[in-house]
C-alpha positions in Angstrom: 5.8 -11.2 3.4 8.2 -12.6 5.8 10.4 -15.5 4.3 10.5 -17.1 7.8 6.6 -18.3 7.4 7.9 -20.8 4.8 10.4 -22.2 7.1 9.7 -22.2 10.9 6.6 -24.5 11.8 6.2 -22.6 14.7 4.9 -19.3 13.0 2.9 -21.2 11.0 0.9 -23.2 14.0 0.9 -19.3 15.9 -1.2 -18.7 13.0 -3.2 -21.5 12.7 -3.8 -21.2 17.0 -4.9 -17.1 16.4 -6.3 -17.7 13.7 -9.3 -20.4 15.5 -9.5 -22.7 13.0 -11.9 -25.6 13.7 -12.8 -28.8 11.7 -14.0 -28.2 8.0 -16.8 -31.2 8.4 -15.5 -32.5 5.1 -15.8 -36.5 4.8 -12.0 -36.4 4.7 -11.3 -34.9 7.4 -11.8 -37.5 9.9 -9.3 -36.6 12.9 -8.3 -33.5 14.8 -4.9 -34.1 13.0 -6.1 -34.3 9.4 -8.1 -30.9 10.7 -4.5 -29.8 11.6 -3.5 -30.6 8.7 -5.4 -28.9 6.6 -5.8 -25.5 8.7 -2.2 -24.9 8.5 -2.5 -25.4 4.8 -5.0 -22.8 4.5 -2.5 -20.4 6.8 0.0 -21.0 4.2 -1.9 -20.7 1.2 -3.3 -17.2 2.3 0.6 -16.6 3.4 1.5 -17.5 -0.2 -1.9 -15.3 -1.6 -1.1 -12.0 0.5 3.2 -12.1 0.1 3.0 -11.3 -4.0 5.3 -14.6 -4.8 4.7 -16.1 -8.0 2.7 -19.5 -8.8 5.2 -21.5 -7.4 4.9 -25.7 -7.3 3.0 -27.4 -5.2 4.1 -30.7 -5.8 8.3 -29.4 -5.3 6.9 -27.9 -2.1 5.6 -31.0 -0.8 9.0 -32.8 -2.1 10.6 -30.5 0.0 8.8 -30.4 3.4 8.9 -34.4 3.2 12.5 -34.5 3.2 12.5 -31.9 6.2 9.8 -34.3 7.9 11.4 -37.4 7.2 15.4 -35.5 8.3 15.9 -37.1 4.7 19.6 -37.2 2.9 17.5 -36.3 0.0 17.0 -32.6 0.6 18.6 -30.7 -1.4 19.0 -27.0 0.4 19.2 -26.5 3.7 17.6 -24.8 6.1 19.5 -21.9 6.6 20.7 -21.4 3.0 16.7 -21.6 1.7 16.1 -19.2 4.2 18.7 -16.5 2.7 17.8 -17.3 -1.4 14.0 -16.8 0.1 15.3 -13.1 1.1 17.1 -12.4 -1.7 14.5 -13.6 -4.1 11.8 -11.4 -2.6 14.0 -8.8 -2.8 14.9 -8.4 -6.0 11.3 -9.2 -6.7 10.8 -5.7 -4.8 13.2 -3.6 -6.7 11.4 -5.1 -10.0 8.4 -4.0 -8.8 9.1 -0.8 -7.1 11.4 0.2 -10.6 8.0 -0.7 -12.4 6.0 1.5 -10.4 8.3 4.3 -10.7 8.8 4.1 -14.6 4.7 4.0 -14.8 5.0 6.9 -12.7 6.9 9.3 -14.5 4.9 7.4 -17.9 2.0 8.7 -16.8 2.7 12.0 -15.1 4.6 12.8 -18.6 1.4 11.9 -20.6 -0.5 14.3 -18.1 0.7 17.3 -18.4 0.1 17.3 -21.5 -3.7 17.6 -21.1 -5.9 20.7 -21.2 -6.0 22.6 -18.2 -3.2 20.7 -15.6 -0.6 22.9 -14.4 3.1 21.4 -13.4 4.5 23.1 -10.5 8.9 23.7 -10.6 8.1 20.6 -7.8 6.7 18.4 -10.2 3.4 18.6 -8.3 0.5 18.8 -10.8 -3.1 20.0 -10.4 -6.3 20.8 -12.4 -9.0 23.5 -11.3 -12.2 21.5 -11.2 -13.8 24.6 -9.2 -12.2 27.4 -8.1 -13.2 29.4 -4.8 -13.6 32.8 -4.1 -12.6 32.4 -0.3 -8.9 32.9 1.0 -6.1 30.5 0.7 -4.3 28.8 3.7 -0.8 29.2 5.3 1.4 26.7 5.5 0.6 26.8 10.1 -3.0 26.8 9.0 -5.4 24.0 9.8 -7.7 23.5 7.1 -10.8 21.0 6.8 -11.2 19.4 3.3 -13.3 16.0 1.1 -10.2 14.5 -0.7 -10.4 10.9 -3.1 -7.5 9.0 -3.8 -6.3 6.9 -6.0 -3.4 5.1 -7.2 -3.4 5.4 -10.8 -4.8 2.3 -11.8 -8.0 4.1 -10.6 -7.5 2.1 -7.0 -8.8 3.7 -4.1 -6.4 3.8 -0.8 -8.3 6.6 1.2 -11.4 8.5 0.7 -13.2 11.2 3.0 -15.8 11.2 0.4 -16.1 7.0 0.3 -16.2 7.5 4.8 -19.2 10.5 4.5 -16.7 12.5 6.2 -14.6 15.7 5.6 -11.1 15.3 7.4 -8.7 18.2 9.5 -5.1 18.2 9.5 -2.5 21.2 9.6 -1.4 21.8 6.3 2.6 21.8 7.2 1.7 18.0 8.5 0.6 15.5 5.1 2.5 15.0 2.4 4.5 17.6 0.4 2.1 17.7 -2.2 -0.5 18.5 -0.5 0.9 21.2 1.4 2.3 23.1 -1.8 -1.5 22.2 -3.2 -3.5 23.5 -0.6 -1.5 27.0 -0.6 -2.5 27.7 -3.8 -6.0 26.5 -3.4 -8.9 29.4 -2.2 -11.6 28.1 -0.2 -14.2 26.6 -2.1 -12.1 25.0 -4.7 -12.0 21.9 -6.0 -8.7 20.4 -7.7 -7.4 17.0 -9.0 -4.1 16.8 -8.0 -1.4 14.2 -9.8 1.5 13.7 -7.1 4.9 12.5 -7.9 5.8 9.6 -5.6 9.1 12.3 -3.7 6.0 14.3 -3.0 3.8 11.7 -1.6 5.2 8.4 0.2 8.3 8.0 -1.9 10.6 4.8 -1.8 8.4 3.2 1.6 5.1 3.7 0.4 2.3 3.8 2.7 1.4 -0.2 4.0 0.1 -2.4 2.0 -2.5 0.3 0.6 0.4 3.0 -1.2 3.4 0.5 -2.9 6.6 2.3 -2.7 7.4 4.4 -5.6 3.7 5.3 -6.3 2.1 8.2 -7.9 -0.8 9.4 -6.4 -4.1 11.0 -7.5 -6.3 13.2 -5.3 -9.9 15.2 -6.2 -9.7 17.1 -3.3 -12.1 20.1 -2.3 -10.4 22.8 0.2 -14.1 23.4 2.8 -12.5 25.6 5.2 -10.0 27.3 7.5 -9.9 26.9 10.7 -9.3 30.6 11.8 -9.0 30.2 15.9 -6.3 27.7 15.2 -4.7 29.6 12.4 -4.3 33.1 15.3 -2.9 30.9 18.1 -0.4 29.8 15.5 0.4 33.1 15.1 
């Protein structure tokens, strides 16, 4: 979240103007401006809902934005000096979270290999055979066509050729680490869950808002095929 939405009305009414917010129809709102009013207190609250902050206080808030309103000898932080403890606040709230994830991480990739049948790579990388092909194993230049699930591991699905109906193509030298050391060892036909530490999936960035930073990653992917023309003009 951007600290600036809780400071500068004018981000605040670009969102209330894209977002084409008319009048509720509620008995008390009986002008355009209590409308206003209101729509730009939905844009914050879903600013509020989608930036991670804690429950913070509604009624300090509104103490607050009156002062600013009323140019008000009461207010007690500036502009300016809210605007850099909102930065720092969020983040150290992001280094919380991201040490969190990492710890979990390593927790549950520990508790893993411990389990019958996963294999830990000198990487880190871990896998299970669910199925194991018979046909021939892709090169690193190759292009290969695969149905992959993923899943943070919580169980929450970021991206899902099985959820779309859909097998996916990509060169295996161009996705993540893990999969590229997975798919090399993988013959054709198989079918393996792989468990990826976060330095060989999407590391300290993450992925957007679907793959937090420091995440380990789950996949049940199923190598389909090899994509031979492409893997002789590599040659």
């Amino acid at each position: 979240m951007n600290p600036r939405i809780l400071l500068l009305p004018a981000i605040v009414l670009s969102m209330f103007f894209f977002s084409g917010c008319e009048s509720g129809g509620k008995a008390d709102l009986k002008s355009d401006i209590d409308s206003l009013s209101y729509c730009i207190g939905v844009n914050l609250g879903e600013a509020f809902t989608k930036g991670d902050l804690p429950k913070l206080d509604l009624e300090i808030m509104k103490a607050a934005m009156q002062h600013v309103l009323d140019n008000s000898d009461s207010q007690q932080i500036e502009a300016m000096e809210a605007e850099a403890f909102i930065q720092e606040f969020l983040m150290q709230r992001q280094a919380k979270v991201s040490t969190e994830k990492k710890l979990e991480g390593e927790k549950f990739l520990a508790e893993n290999a411990s389990k019958e049948g996963v294999v830990t790579t000198a990487s880190g990388l871990q896998y299970k055979v669910i199925q194991e092909g018979t046909g021939p194993k892709p090169k690193l230049t190759d292009k290969v066509k695969v149905h992959y699930h993923g899943t943070l591991i919580d169980s929450t699905v970021f991206d899902s050729s099985i959820d779309r109906g859909e097998p996916t193509e990509f060169n295996v030298n161009q996705v993540i680490s893990g999969w590229s050391e997975a798919l090399q060892l993988m013959n054709v036909g198989s079918k393996y869950m792989l468990y990826i530490p976060h330095d060989l999936a999407y590391g300290e960035q993450g992925a957007g808002g679907a793959v937090p930073p420091f995440s380990t990653l789950v996949f049940e992917v199923e190598l389909l095929g090899i994509d031979s023309a492409s893997s002789e003009s590599a040659e």
